[in-house]
C-alpha positions in Angstrom: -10.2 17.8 -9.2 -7.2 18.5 -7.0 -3.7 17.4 -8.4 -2.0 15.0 -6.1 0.9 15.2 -7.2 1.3 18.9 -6.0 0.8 17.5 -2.4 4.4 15.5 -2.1 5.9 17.2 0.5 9.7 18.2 -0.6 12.4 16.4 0.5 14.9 18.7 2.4 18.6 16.7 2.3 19.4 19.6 0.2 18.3 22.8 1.9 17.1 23.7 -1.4 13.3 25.4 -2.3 10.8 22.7 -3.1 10.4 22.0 -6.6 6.4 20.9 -7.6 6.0 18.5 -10.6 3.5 19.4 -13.5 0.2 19.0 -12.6 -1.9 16.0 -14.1 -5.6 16.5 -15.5 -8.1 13.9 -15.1 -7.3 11.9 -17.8 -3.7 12.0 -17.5 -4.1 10.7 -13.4 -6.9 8.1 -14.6 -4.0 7.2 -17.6 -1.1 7.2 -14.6 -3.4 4.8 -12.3 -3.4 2.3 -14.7 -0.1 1.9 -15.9 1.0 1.9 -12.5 -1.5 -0.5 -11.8 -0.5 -2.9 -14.5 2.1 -4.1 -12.6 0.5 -6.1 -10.0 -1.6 -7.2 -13.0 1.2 -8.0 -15.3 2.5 -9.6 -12.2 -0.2 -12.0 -11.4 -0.8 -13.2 -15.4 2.5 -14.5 -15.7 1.3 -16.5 -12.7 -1.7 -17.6 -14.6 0.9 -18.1 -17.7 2.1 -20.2 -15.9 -0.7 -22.4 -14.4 -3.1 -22.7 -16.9 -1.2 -24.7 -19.7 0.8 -26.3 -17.1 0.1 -30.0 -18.7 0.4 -29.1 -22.4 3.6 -27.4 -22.0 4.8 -30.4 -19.6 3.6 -32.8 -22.4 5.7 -30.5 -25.0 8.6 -30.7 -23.0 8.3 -34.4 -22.1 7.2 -34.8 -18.4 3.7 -35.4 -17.1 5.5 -35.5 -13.1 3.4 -33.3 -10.8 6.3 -31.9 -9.0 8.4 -30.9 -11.9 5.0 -29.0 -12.9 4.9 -27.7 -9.9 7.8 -25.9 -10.6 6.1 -23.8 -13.6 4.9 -21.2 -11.3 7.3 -21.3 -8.0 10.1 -20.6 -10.5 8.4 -17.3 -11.7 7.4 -16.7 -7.8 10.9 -17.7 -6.5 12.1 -15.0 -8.2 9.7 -12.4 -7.8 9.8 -12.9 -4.4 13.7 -12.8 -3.8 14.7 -9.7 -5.3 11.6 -7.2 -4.8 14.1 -5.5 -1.8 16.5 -5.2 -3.5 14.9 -3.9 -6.7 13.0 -1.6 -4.0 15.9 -0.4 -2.6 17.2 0.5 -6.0 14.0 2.3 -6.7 14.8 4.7 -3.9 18.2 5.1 -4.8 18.1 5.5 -8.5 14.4 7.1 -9.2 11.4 4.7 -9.4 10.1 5.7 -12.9 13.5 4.3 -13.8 13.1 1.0 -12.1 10.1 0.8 -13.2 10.7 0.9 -17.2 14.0 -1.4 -16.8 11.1 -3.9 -15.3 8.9 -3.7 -18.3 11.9 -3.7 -20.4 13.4 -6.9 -18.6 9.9 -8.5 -19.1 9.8 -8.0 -22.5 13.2 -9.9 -22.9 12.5 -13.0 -20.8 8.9 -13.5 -22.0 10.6 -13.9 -25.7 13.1 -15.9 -24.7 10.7 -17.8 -22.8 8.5 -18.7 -26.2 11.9 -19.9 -28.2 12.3 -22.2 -25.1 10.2 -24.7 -27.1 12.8 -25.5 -29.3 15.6 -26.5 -26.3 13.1 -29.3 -25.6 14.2 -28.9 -21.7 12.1 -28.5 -19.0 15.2 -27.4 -17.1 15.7 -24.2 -19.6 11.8 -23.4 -19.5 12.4 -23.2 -15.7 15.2 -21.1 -15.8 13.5 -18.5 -18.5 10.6 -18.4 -16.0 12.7 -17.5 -12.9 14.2 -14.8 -15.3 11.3 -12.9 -15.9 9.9 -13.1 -12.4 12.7 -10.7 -12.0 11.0 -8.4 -14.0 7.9 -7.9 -11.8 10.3 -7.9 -8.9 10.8 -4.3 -10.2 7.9 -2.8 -10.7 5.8 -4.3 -8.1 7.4 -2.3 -5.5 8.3 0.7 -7.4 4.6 1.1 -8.9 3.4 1.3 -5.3 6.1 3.4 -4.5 5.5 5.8 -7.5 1.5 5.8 -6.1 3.1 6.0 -2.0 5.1 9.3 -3.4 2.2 10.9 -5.4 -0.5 10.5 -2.8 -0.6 11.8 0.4 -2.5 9.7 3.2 -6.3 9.8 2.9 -9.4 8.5 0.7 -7.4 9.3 -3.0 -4.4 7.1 -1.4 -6.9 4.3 0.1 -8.4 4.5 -3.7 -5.5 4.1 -5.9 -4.3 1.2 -3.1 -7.0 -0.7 -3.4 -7.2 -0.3 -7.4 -3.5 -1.9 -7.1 -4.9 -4.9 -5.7 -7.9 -5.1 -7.7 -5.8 -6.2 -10.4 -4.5 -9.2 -8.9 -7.4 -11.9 -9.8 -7.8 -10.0 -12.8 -4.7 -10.4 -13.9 -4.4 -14.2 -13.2 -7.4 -14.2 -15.3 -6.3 -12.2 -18.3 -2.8 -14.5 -18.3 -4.7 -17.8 -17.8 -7.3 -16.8 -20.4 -5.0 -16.1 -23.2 -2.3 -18.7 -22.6 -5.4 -21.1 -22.4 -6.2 -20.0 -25.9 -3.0 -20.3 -27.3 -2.3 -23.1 -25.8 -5.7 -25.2 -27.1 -6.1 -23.6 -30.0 -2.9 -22.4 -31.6 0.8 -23.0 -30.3 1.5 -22.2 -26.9 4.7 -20.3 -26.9 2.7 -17.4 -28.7 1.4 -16.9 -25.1 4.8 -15.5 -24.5 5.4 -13.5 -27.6 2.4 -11.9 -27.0 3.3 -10.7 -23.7 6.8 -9.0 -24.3 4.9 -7.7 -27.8 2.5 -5.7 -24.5 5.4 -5.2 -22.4 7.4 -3.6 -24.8 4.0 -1.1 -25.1 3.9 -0.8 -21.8 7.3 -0.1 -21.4 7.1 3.6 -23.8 3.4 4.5 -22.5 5.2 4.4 -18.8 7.7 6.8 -19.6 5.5 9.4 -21.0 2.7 8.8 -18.6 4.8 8.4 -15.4 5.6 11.6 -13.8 8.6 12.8 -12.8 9.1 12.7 -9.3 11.8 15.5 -8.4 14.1 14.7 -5.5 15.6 17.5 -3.5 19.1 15.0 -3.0 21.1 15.6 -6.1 23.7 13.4 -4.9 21.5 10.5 -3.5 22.6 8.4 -6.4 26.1 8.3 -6.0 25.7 8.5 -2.2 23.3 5.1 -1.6 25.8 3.5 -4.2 28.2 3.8 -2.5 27.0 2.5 0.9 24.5 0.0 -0.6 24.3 -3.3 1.4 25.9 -5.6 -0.9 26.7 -8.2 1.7 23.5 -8.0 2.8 21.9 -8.2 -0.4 24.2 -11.4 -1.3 23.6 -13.5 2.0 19.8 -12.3 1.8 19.0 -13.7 -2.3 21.2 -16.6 -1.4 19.0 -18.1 1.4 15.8 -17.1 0.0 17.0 -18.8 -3.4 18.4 -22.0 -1.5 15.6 -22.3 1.1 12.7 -22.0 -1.7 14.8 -24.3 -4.1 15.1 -27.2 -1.4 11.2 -27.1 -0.3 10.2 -27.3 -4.5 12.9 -29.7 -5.3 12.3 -32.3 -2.9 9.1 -33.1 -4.1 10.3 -34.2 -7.3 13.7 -36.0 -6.5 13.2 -37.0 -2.7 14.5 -35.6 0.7 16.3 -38.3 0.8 18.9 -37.2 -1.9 22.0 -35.3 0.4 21.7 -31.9 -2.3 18.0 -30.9 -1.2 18.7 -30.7 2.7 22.1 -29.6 2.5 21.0 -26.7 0.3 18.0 -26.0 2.9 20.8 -26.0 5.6 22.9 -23.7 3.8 19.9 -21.4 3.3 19.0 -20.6 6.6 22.6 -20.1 7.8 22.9 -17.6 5.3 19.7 -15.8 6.4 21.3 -16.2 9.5 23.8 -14.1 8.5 21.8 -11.6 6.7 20.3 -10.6 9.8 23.4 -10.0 11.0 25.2 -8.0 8.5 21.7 -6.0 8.4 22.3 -5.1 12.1 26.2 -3.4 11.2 24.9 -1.8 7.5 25.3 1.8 7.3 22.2 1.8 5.1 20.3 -1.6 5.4 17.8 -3.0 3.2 15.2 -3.0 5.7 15.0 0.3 7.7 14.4 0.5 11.5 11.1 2.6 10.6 9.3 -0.5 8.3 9.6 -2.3 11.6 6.9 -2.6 14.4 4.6 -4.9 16.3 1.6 -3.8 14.2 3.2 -4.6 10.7 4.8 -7.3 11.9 1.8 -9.1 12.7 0.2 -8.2 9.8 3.3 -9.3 7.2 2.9 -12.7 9.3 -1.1 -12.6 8.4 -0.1 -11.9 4.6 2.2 -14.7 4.5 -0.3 -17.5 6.0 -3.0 -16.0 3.6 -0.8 -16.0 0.4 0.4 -19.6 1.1 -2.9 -20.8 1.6 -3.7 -19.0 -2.0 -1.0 -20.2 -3.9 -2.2 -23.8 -2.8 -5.7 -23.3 -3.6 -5.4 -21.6 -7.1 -2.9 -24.4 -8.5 -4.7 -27.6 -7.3 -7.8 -26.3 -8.0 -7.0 -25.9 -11.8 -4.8 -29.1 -11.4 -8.6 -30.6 -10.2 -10.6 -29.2 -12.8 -8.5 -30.4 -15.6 -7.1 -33.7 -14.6 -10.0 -35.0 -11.8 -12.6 -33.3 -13.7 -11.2 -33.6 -17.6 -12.2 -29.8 -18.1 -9.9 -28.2 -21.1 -7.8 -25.2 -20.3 -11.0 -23.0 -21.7 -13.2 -24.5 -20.0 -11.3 -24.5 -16.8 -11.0 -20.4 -17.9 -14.3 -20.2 -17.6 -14.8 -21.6 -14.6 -12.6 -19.5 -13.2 -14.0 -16.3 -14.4 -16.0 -15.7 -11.3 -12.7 -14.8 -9.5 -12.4 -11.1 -11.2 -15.8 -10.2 -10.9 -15.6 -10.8 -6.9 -12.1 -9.3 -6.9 -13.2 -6.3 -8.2 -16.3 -6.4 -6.1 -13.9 -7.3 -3.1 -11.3 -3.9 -3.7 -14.3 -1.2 -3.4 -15.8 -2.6 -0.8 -12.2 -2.7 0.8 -11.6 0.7 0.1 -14.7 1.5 2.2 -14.4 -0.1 4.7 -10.9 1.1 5.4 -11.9 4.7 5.4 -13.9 3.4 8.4 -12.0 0.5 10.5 -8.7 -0.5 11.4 -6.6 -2.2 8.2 -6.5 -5.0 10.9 -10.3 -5.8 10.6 -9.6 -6.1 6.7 -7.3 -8.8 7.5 -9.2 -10.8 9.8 -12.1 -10.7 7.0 -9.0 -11.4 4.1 -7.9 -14.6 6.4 -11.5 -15.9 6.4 -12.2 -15.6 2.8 -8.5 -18.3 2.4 -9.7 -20.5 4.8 -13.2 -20.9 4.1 -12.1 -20.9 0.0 -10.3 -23.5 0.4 -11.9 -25.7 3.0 -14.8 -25.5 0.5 -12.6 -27.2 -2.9 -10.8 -29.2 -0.2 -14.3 -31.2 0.8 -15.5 -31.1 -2.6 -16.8 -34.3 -4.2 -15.4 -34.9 -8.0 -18.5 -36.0 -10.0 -20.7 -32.7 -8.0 -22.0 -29.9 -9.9 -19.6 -26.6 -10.5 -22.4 -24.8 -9.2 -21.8 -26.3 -5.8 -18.8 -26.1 -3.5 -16.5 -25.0 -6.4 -18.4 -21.6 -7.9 -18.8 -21.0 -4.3 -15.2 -21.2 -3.8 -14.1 -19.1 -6.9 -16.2 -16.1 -5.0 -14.9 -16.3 -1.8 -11.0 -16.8 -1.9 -11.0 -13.4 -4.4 -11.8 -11.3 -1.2 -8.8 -12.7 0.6 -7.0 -11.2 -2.3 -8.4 -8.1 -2.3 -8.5 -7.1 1.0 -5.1 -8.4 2.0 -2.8 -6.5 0.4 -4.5 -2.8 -0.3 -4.8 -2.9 3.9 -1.2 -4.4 4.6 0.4 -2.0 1.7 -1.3 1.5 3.5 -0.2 0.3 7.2 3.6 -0.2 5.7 3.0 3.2 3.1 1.7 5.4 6.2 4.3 4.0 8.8 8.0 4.6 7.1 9.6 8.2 5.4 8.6 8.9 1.7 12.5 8.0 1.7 11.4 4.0 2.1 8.7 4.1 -0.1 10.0 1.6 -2.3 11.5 -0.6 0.8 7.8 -0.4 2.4 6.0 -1.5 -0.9 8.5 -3.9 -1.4 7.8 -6.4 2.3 4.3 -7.1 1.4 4.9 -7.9 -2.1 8.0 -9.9 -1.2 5.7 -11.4 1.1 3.5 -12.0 -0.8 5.5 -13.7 -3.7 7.6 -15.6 -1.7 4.7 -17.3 0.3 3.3 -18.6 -3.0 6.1 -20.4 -4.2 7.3 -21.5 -0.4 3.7 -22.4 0.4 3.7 -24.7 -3.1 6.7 -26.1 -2.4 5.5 -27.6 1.0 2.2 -28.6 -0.4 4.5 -30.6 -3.0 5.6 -32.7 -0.8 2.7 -33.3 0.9 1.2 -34.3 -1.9 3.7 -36.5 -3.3 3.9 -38.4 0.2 0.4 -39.0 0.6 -0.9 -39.6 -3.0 0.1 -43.2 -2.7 2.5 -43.0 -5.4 0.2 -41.2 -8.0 -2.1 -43.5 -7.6 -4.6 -41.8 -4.9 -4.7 -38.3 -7.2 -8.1 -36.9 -5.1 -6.5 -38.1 -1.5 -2.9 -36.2 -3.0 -5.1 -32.7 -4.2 -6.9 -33.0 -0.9 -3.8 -33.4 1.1 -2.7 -30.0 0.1 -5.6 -28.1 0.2 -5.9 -29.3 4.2 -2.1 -28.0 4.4 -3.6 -24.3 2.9 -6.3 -24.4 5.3 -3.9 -25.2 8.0 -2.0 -21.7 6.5 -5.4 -20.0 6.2 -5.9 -21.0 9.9 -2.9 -19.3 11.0 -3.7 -16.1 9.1 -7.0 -16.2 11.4 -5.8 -16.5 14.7 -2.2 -14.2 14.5 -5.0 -11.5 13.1 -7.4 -11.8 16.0 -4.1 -11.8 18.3 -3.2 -8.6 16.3 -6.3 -7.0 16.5 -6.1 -7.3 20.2 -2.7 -6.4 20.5 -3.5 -2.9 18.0 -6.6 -2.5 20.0 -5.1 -2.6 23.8 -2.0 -0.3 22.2 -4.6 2.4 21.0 -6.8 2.1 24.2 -3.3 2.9 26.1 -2.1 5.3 24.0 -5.7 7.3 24.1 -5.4 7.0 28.2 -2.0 8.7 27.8 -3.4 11.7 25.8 -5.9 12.4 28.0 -3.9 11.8 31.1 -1.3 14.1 29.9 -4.1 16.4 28.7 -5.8 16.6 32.1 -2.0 17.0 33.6 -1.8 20.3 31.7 -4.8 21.8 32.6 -3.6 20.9 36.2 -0.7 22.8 35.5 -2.9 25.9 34.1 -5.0 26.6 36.8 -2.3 26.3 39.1 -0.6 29.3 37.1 -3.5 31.4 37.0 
């Protein structure tokens, strides 16, 4: 087997001789997949930790209001969301192995503190622990893929390890629904959270001994991005993301009526406004010229529809099987299951077909599998049979999943330096994060408006799900414009090759 990590080219800031990290054997790059890997998973079941006991913990804590649940998981997403740039960015200044570890170790924190919430008997502080440890995958989503953007060069190992990365994502929903469902039903629900920082804190010691050492040639790159790190940037840039996503999941639960909700949404954007801005004057910005052009800007557009349309379907479809339905959390679990077999079925299949077509035709398929997933729950009847619309549903939404973000996360890896690895990995998972908790926070209020006062719970749901669709939709039609934009560029650009080619010919003959 080759050893990829021999193939990272050498960065040459320095002027100094390369310097090659130790090779890996099999088991030790099989061992360094999955711990790199266990990010998006780890990622993905506090999502589910958060979904799947939703109503126990809401009855713990003393509400049963759908829009204060809603809050469970676009707190945690909030977060995650917000600060993957900067924690990206940090990454490429500091070492992402580093990063990397403080995440695990940051996770381990907040998911304990998150347990001995119970005993504050506040809704409010469970919140708050929740958008705490979505802080911690903020770190290692985009330094994992910037550890795996670093080690493997373009090509079929790369396309691999990519698509393994996004395997994880239903199947770690999955594991984080499954045992917080257990704990939940059968024991005490904060152990759901113990547990997790008990495998955080393991995964915290295997990654610094299975991580490798990535050498960087700039001895001084630390003290040097310090000290022309975009703090205003980074200040104006949390703060609208934070106000804007707070405004569209509060007003759900206390009305846009009250003057705080649209105020905040007002000061939001006017400080994004200005984050564009200051990015323009930085010396070093958080978001470099080269993760910029028409291609991935299309498809970060595509990602965004697709994840909304997710993060609709996934909670009011466990909101429908428990409440409309009267499943228990298990049984709802099991029900769910379907979601990482087709996941997993979804990433190699991915991983072939993008050794073969454009990442573009991935996301026209990924945009598909949303919008047809969720039209299918949306028209489904309450007393019909799982086997129906709903199984049918659970198999295809995992492919929008799993082709999504392995094709959006190699066009970003393959179009910026190795410098802005961890900036590249970091816009689709920001993305990606973001979209979720946004896209719940909108579907909130949809809901709320047109449930008839939580008396119309199927017309509320259903609401919603039309609102994902109308997401899902989007993702279709900017991809087909985006394929036909990619398309038309690489038919010009393949005229200008051969124009030029037969110009130098010209130019040969006329020598001779």
């Amino acid at each position: 087997m080759s050893n990829p990590t021999s193939e990272i080219p050498a960065l040459k800031a320095s002027g100094k001789p390369p310097r090659s990290n130790p090779p890996m054997s099999l088991i030790h790059e099989v061992l360094f997949v999955f711990i790199t890997t266990s990010a998006q998973l780890m990622t993905q079941a506090g999502l589910g930790q958060s979904i799947a006991p939703s109503h126990i913990i809401g009855k713990a804590l003393g509400t049963t209001n759908s829009g204060q649940l809603s809050w469970f998981p676009a707190s945690y997403s909030l977060t995650v969301g917000t600060f993957i740039l900067i924690a990206g960015k940090l990454g490429d200044m500091f070492g992402h192995k580093k990063i990397f570890i403080c995440g695990y170790a940051w996770y381990s924190l907040w998911s304990l503190i998150s347990g001995f919430s119970v005993y504050a008997k506040s809704i409010i502080m469970y919140d708050v622990c929740r958008a705490f440890t979505g802080i911690a995958p903020a770190f290692l989503l985009p330094n994992g893929l910037a550890i795996l953007g670093r080690v493997y060069p373009p090509g079929k190992r790369k396309q691999l390890a990519f698509c393994a990365f996004g395997a994880t994502a239903p199947n770690g929903f999955l594991l984080g629904a499954v045992f917080s469902g257990i704990f939940a039903q059968l024991s005490w629900w904060p152990w759901a959270y113990w547990s997790t920082c008990i495998i955080c804190v393991a995964f915290c010691f295997a990654s610094y001994f299975i991580i490798p050492d990535i050498k960087e040639e700039d001895e001084h790159k630390e003290t040097s991005g310090m000290k022309h790190f975009d703090f205003l940037g980074s200040f104006f840039g949390i703060a609208g993301l934070v106000l804007i996503n707070f405004a569209w999941n509060q007003g759900p639960v206390v009305g846009w009526q009250v003057p705080y909700v649209y105020v905040l949404l007002i000061v939001g954007v006017l400080s994004i406004i200005v984050f564009v801005y200051v990015e323009h004057k930085a010396i070093q910005p958080l978001l470099p010229p080269d993760a910029f052009s028409g291609e991935i800007g299309f498809i970060l557009i595509c990602v965004a529809a697709g994840w909304a349309c997710f993060g609709i379907w996934i909670y009011y479809l466990w909101n429908f099987l428990e409440v409309l339905r009267s499943n228990s959390p298990l049984l709802t679990v099991a029900q769910i299951t379907p979601v990482g077999i087709s996941g997993c079925l979804a990433a190699a299949t991915t991983g072939k077909l993008l050794s073969r077509f454009r990442p573009i035709v991935c996301m026209i398929i990924s945009m598909i599998a949303f919008t047809v997933g969720t039209i299918l729950l949306a028209t489904a009847p309450i007393h019909q049979t799982y086997w129906a619309q709903t199984f049918v549903s659970t198999i295809v939404t995992p492919w929008g999943m799993d082709m999504s973000f392995p094709a959006a996360t190699l066009v970003i890896s393959d179009f910026v330096s190795k410098d802005n690895q961890g900036i590249a990995a970091s816009l689709v998972s920001t993305v990606v994060n973001y979209s979720i908790s946004i896209g719940l926070g909108i579907a909130g209020t949809i809901e709320t408006h047109l449930n008839h006062k939580g008396s119309n719970v199927l017309r509320g749901y259903r609401s919603a799900w039309y609102m994902g669709i109308g997401f899902g939709g989007l993702g279709v039609g900017v991809s087909l414009i985006a394929a036909v934009f990619i398309f038309s560029k690489s038919k010009r650009q393949s005229v200008g090759v051969e124009s030029l080619k037969s110009t130098d010919e010209k130019k040969v003959v006329t020598s001779v």
